[in-house]
C-alpha positions in Angstrom: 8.5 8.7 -50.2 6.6 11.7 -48.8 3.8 9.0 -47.6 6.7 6.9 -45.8 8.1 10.2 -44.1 4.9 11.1 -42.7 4.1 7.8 -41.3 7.7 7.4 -39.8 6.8 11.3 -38.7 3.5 10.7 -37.0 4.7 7.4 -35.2 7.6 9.0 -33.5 5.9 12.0 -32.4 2.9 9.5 -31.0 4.8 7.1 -29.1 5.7 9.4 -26.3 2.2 10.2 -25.9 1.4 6.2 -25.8 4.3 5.4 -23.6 3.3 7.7 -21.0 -0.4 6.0 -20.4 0.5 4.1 -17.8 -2.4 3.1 -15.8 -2.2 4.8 -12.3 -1.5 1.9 -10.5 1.3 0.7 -12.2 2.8 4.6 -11.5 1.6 4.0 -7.8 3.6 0.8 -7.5 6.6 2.4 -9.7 6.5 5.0 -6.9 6.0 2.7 -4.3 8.8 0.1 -5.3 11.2 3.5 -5.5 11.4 3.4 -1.6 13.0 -0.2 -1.5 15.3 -0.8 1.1 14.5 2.6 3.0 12.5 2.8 6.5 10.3 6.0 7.3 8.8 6.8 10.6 5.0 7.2 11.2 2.5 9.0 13.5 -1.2 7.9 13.9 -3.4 10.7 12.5 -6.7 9.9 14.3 -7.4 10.4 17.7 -6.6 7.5 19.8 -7.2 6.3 24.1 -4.1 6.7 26.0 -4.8 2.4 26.2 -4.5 2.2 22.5 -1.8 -0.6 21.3 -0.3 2.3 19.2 -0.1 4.9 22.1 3.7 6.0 22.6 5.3 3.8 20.3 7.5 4.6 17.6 5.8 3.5 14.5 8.1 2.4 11.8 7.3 1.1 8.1 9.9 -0.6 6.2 9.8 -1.2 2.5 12.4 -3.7 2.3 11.3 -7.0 -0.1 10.5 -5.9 -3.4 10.4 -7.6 -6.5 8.5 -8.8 -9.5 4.5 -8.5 -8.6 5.3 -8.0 -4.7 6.3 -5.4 -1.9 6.6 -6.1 1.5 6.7 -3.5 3.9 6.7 -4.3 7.5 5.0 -2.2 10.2 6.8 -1.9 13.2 4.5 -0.9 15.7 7.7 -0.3 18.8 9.1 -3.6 19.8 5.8 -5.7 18.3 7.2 -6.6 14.7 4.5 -8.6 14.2 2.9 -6.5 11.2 3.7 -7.0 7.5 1.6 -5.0 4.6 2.0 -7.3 1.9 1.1 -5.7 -1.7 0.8 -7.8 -4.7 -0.5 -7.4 -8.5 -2.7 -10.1 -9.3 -4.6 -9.5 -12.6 -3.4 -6.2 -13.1 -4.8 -4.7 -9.5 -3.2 -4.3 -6.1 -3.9 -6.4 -3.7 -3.2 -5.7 -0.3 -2.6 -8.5 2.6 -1.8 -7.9 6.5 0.4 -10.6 7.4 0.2 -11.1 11.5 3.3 -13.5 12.7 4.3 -14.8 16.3 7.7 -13.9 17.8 8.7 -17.6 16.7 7.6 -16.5 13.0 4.5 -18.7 13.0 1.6 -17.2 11.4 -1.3 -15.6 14.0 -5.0 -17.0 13.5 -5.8 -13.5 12.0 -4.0 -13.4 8.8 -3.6 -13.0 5.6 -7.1 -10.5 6.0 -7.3 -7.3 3.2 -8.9 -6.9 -0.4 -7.4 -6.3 -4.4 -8.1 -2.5 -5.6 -11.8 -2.6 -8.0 -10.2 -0.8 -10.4 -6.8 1.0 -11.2 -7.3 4.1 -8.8 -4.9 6.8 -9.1 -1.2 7.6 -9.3 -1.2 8.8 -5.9 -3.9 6.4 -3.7 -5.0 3.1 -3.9 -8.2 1.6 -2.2 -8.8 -2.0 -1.0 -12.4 -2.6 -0.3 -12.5 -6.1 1.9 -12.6 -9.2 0.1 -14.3 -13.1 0.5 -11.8 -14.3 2.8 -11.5 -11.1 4.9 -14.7 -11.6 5.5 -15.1 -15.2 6.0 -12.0 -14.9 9.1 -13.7 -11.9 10.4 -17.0 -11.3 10.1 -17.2 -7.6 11.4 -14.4 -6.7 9.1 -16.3 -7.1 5.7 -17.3 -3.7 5.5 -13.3 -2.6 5.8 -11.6 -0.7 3.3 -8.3 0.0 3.4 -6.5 3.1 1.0 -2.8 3.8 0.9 -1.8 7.1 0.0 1.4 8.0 -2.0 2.7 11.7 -2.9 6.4 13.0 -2.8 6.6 13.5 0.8 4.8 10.7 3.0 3.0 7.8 2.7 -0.7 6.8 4.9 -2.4 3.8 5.2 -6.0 4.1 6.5 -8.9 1.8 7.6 -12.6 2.7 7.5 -14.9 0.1 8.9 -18.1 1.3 6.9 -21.1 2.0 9.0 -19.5 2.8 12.1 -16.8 5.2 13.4 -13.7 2.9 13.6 -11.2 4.9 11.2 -7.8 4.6 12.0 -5.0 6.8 9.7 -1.2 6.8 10.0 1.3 8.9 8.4 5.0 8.3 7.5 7.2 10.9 6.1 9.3 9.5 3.3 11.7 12.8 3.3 13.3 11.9 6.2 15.0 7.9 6.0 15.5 6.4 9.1 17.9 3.1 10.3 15.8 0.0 10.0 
């Protein structure tokens, strides 16, 4: 009987410790998914020309289509709604997609461009180095890699193109919801 309360002992006491290995990822996208249906708005963090597309504008990210294996989070960039950062698990790894549409919905010839996380990362950023395709539609891009950073208070997404100086970071502040 002793032997039967010990084991019934040790397995309660251990399986808090085995539900809370969650791989980071899966607590990034818990986090991430938490911010459903709210809108947050951004600044660009890295010096920019007065001629830049994102000069002025109000820069708006909108986390509103989430479900099973996908968030959608479109980037408003002022009136230009074109942008959507589409994240997805595939194989148990982020994967992060820039959809570009038209006005009319139709999807631009630079699409669907990005790259799936190498490995789990960390609860609070992700990276997405470039992948095959990214590469394939444009050719200067396959050095890209793209990190999304997640903590209480705001949420970045950043570019590096590796081996030159194009980095390009904005910041949204996810204490402060704004109308979508």
């Amino acid at each position: 009987m002793k032997r039967y309360f010990l084991l019934i002992l040790m397995a309660v006491v251990s399986f808090p410790v085995f539900a809370q290995n969650k791989p980071a990822n899966q607590i990034f996208w818990k986090s991430l998914a938490g911010h459903c249906g709210k809108s947050y708005e951004g600044v660009v963090t890295t010096p920019i020309s007065e001629n830049d597309p994102f000069a002025g504008k109000k820069l708006v990210m909108h986390v509103v289509d989430c479900g099973e294996g996908f968030i959608h989070i479109p980037f408003f960039v002022g009136d230009d709604k074109s942008r959507t950062w589409v994240l997805t698990m595939q194989d148990g790894l982020i994967k992060l997609k820039h959809d570009h549409r038209h006005e009319d919905g139709s999807p631009d010839k630079v699409t669907q461009y990005g790259g799936i996380a190498s490995n789990t990362g960390l609860a609070g950023i992700q990276f997405f180095p470039a992948d095959q395709e990214t590469a394939d539609l444009i050719p200067a891009s396959a050095t890209n890699v793209w990190w999304i950073t997640l903590d209480e208070t705001s949420f970045t997404y950043n570019l590096r193109r590796m081996g030159t100086d194009r980095f390009f970071s904005v910041k949204f502040y996810l204490t402060k919801v704004v109308e979508s």
